[in-house]
N, C-alpha and C positions, 0 to 999 in steps of 0.2 A: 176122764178120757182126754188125751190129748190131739189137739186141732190145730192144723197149718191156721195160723193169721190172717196168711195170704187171700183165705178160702172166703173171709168176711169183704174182701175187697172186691171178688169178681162177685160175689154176694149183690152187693151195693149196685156196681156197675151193670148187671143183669135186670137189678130194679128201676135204676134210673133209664135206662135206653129201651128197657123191653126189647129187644132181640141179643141174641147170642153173638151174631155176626157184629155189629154194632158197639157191643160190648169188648168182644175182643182188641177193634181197632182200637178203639179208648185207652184200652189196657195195654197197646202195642204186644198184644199174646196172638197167636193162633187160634181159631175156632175150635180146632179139636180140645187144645187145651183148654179154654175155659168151657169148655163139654164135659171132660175130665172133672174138673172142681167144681161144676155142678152135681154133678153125680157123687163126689165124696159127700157133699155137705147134704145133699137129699139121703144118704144112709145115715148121715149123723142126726140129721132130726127127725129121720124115717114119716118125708113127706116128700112129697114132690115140688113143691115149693114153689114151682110157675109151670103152669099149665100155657100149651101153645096155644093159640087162637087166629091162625091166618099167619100172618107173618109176625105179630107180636107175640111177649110172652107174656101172661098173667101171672101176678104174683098171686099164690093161695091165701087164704085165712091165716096159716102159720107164717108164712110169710108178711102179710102184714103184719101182724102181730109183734115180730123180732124186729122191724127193721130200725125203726126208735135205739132201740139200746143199743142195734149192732152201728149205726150209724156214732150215734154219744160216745163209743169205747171207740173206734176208730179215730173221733175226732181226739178225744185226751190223748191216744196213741200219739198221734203229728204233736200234740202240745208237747209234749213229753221228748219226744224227739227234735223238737225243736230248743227248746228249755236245755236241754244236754248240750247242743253246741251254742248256747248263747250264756252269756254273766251281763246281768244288770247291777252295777253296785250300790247305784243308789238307791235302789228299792229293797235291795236283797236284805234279809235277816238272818245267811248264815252268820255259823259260830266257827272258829279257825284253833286251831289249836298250835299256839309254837315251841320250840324247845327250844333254849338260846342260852349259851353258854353264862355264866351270873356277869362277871364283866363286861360281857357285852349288852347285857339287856337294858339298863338306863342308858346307854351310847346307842342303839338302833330304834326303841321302842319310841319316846320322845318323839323324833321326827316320824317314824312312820304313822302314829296317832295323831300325829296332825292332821297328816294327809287324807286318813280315812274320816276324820270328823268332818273334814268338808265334803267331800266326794262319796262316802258311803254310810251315813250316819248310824244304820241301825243294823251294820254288822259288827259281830262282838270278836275278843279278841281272848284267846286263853294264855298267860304266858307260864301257867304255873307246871307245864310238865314238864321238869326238866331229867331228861332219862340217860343213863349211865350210856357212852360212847358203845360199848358193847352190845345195850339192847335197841342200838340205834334203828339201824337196818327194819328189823320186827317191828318196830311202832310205827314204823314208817308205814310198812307194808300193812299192817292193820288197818290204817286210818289213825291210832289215836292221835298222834301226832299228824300235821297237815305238810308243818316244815321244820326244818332244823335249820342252828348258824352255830355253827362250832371250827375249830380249827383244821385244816386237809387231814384227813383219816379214811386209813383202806375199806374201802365198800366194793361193793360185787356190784357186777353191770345192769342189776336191778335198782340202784340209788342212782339218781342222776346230780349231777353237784355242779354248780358252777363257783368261779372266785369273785368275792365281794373287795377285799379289799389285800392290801399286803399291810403288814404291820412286822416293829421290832420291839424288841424287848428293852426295857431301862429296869431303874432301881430306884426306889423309892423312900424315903425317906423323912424325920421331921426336919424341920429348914434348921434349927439350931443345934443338929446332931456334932457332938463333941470330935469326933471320929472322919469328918464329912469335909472341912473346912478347905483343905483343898480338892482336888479329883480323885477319885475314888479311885483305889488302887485293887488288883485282886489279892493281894495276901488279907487286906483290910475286909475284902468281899465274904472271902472265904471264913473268915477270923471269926466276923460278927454272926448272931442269932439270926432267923427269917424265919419268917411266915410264909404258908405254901396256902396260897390260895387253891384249892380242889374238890370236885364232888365227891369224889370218892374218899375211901377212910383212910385207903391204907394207898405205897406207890409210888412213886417218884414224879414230879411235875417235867412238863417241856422244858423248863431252863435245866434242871437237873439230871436228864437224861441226856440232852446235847455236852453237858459239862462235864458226864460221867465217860462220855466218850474221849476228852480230852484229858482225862485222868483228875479230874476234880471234885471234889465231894464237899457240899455247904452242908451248915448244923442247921437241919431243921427243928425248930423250937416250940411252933404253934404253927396248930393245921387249922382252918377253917373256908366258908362254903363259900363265903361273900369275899369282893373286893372290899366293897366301903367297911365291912367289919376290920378288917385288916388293915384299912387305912387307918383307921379308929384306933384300931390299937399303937400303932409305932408313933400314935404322936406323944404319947407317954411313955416310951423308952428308948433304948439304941438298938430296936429291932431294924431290919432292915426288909424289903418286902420287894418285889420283883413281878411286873404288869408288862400286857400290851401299851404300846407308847401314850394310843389314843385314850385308853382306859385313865392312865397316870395323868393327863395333861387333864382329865376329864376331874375327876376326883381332887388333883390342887388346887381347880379353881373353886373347890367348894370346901377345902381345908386347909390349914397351915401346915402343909407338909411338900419338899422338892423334889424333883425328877434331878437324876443324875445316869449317864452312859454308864452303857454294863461293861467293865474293867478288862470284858474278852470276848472276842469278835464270837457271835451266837447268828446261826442260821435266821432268815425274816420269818415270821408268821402268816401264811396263808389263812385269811378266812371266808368260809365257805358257807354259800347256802344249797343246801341238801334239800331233796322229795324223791318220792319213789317215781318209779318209769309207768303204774298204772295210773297216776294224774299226771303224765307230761302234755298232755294237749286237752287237759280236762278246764274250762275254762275261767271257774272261780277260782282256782291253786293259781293256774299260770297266770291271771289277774294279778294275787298276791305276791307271786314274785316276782312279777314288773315291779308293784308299790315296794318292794323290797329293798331290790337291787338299787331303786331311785333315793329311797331312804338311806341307803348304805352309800352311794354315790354325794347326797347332801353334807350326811353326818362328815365324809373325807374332807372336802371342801369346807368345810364349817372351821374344824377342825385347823387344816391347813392358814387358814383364815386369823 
């Protein structure tokens, strides 16, 4: 059987005050009203539940009897609603789930685990969903995912997104590439093999679809998932491979391979962090994407640095 909430409240307040009158002021209601939800809740447990005695009310036997547990579930009720608009993070033991682009995840993750290891020790962090830009939206709106960092991509007014950083694109290269020795030319661009960093299997990347608009088509030679795979590979050939800037600048300080400007002028790269509109004011999400945005803010400056 279903029961207003509410009814456990003028409940309470009819126990503690012993009059009606008294009770209502408390509850800032009307007499007649809390007369009304007396009388529902004396049908729901088919008692009367306070008997009058002069001008106070007695509570009955059933009435004692309930008021324990009705009083206990009211009180976890406030906890509970209280807990909802509050984030403690250094207590908290959530678990978070992100989806981040592969390039980006050792250039954001790094500094933001910093941050959480001091500030919020024993919340965990999941980075391994990483879900195809189409079923973005849905993981969002499920939960399983908590946030996304991926490149600006069309969402419905259900995804809320803000921009983390702007970025451009270079080429990438091993530093003693035969082909390389002055500035990189686009016939030389076009010419050579590349690697297309992508989740997906099949499809043409960002630099290849702004290129294809310019009437330009590169030989793609090797598809794979990872940047640093791919950095890995062209230090053994005259492959050529094509990254966000901070990505490349990130990856040759930890390889023998150079960044070189891309031979024709390509739109900057917006990246974005993504959540759905049901955790916009939810306050462990919007936590996180404070730490986020502050990570992404670091990582620029580190960088620039």
């Amino acid at each position: 059987m279903k029961i207003d909430l509410n009814l456990f409240v003028v409940f309470d307040a009819i126990y503690c005050e012993g009059n009606i009158t008294k009770a209502a002021s408390v509850l800032n209601l009307s007499q007649p009203a809390v007369s009304h939800s007396l009388g529902k809740l004396r049908n729901h447990f088919d008692d009367p539940l306070f008997i009058r005695q002069g001008n106070e009310m007695r509570p009955t036997p059933v009435a004692k009897n309930v008021i324990d547990d009705v009083r206990e579930a009211l009180h976890q009720l406030q906890v509970c609603l209280v807990q909802s608009r509050q984030f403690e993070p250094l207590t908290s033991r959530k678990s978070f789930s992100l989806s981040l682009h592969g390039s980006l995840e050792p250039y954001y993750l790094p500094i933001l685990q910093e941050h959480l290891s001091v500030e919020s020790p024993a919340i965990h962090l999941n980075s391994n969903k990483r879900v195809n830009r189409s079923e973005l939206e849905n993981k969002l709106a499920s939960g399983d995912i908590d946030l996304a960092i991926d490149a600006l991509l069309p969402v419905s007014s259900n995804i809320c997104h803000t921009q983390l950083q702007r970025d451009q694109l270079v080429v990438v290269a091993r530093k003693d590439h035969p082909a390389l020795s002055t500035t990189l030319d686009l016939e030389t661009y076009l010419k050579l093999d590349h690697v297309l960093v992508s989740s997906r299997s099949t499809g043409p990347g960002l630099e290849d679809f702004e290129l294809s608009r310019m009437g330009y088509h590169r030989k793609i030679a090797l598809r794979c998932q990872q940047a640093l795979s791919a950095c890995k590979v062209i230090l053994n050939n005259d492959m050529l491979l094509t990254l966000p800037k901070t990505a490349a600048q990130m990856y040759s300080e930890m390889l023998d391979i150079a960044t070189h400007p891309m031979p024709v002028d390509l739109p900057e790269i917006g990246i974005h962090l993504y959540w759905h509109v049901n955790v916009d004011k939810e306050p462990a999400n919007k936590w996180l994407r404070n730490k986020m945005i502050l990570a992404a803010s670091n990582a620029v400056k580190t960088t620039k640095d």
